[in-house]
C-alpha positions in Angstrom: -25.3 92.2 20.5 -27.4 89.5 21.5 -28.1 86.8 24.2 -30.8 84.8 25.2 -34.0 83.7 27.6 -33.3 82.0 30.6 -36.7 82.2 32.5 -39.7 84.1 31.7 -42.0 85.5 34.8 -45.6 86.2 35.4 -48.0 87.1 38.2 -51.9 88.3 38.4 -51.7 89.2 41.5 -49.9 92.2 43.6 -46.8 90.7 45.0 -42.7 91.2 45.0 -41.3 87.4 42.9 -43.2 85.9 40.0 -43.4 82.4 39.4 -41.7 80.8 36.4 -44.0 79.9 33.5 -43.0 77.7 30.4 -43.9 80.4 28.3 -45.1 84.2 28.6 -47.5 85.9 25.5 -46.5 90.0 24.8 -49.3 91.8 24.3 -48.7 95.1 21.8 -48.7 98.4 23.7 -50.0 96.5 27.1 -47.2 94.1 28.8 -47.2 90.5 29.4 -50.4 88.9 28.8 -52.8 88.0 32.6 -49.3 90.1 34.5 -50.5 92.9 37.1 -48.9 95.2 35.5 -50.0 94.7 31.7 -52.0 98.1 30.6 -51.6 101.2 29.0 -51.2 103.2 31.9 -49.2 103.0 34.7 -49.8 99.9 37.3 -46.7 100.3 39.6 -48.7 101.2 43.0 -46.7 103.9 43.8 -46.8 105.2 40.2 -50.4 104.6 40.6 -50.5 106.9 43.8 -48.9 109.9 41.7 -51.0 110.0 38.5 -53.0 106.6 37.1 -52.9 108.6 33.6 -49.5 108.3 33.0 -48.3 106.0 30.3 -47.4 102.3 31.7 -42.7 102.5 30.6 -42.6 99.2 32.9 -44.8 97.3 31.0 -42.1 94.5 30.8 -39.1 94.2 33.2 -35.5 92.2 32.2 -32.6 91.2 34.4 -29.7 90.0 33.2 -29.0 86.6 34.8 -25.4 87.7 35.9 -26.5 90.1 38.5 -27.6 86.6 40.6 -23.8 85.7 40.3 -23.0 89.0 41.4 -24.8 89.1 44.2 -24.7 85.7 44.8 -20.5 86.3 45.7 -22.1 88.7 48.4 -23.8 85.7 49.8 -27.3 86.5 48.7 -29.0 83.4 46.8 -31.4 85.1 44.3 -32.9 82.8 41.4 -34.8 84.4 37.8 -38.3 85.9 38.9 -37.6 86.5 42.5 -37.1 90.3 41.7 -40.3 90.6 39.9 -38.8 90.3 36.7 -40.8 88.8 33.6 -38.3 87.9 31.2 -34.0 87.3 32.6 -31.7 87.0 29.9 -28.2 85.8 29.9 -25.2 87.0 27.4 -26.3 90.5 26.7 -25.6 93.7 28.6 -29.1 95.0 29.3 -27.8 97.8 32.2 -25.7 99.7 28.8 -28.5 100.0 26.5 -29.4 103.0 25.5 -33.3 104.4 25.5 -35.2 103.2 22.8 -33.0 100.2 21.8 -35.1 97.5 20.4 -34.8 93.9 21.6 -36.1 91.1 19.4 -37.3 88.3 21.6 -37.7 85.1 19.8 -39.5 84.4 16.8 -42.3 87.7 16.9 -41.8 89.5 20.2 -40.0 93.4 20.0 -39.8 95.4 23.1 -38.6 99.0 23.5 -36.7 100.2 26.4 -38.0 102.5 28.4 -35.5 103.4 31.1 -33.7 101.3 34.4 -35.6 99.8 37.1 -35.8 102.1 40.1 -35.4 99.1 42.8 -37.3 100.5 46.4 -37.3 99.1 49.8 -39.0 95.9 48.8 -35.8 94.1 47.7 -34.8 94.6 51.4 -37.8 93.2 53.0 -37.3 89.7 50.2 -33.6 89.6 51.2 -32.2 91.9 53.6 -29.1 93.8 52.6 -29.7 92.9 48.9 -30.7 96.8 48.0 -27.4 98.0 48.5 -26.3 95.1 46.2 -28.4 96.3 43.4 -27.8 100.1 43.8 -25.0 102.0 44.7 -22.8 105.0 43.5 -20.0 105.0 41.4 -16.2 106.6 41.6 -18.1 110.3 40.7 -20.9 109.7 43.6 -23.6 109.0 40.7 -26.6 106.5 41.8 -26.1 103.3 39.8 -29.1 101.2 39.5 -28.5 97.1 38.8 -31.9 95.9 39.3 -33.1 95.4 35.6 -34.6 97.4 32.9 -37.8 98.4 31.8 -39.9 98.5 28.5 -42.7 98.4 26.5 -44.3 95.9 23.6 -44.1 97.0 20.3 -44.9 94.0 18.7 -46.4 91.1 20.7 -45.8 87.2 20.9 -44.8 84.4 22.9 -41.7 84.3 24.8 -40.1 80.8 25.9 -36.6 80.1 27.9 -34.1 79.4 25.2 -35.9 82.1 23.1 -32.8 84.3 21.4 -32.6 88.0 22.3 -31.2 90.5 19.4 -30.6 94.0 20.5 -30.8 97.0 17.7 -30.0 100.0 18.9 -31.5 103.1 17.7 -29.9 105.9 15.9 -27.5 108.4 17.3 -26.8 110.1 19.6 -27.8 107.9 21.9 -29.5 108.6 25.2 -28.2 106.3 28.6 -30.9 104.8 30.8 -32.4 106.6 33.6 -35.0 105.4 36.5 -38.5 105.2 35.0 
């Protein structure tokens, strides 16, 4: 399984999007390098809120590039880093991963992932309407979350568009995403 980079994201500062960069450096065990929410612990406010010991799972978030098409079809115009995402990919499944499958990101970079993106109100107040795109429930009533995944650095380096993305998933029985 594998796909590739089509936009890498980063921002210092607090805020919903992050603008495009030409490149993006992974730093082991923190997140993307100068990002707001790079560190050990957890930098998500509302995480934050709960307990600022826990360990940082959303060091680094990926969206698949199809879910703009997707929701594009339900009229909502949504371009790579406008979600807060740092790296989107295109060609690879990121929503069926299991946990701990590792994705090799260009020449150095490996990331672990951590769980699904547990998308809040915010996506409302960038687009109105566009939460419900992003989650919903399936045929059984279950929540089904579309806004991205989550993960950590396990080995760092520079990530560029155009950078290939290799998925190895980890050894049975595998566990299926859940919010983090």
């Amino acid at each position: 399984m594998s796909g590739s980079v089509t936009a890498v994201s980063s921002n210092g500062v607090y805020s919903f999007s992050k603008p495009n960069r030409p490149s993006i450096t992974l730093l082991t065990g923190l997140g993307v390098e100068g990002d707001v929410h790079a560190g050990v612990t957890v930098k998500h406010r509302s995480r934050v809120a709960q307990d600022p010991t826990q360990p940082n799972l959303r060091q680094v978030h990926l969206i698949q590039e199809e879910l703009f098409a997707e929701v594009g079809a339900a009229g909502f115009r949504v371009a790579p880093g406008e979600l807060g995402e740092n790296i989107t990919t295109r060609g690879l499944d990121l929503l069926a991963l299991p946990v701990g499958t590792l994705l090799r990101i260009g020449a150095e970079a490996v990331v672990e992932v951590t769980g699904l993106r547990n998308p809040c109100l915010q996506i409302d107040h960038f687009r109105s309407g566009l939460l419900k795109q992003v989650v919903g429930r399936d045929d059984l009533g279950n929540i089904v979350r579309r806004a991205g995944i989550m993960s950590v650095v396990t080995r760092g380096g520079v990530v560029r568009p155009g950078d290939p993305v290799a998925a190895e998933l980890p050894a049975g029985p595998h566990r299926p995403l859940d919010r983090v």
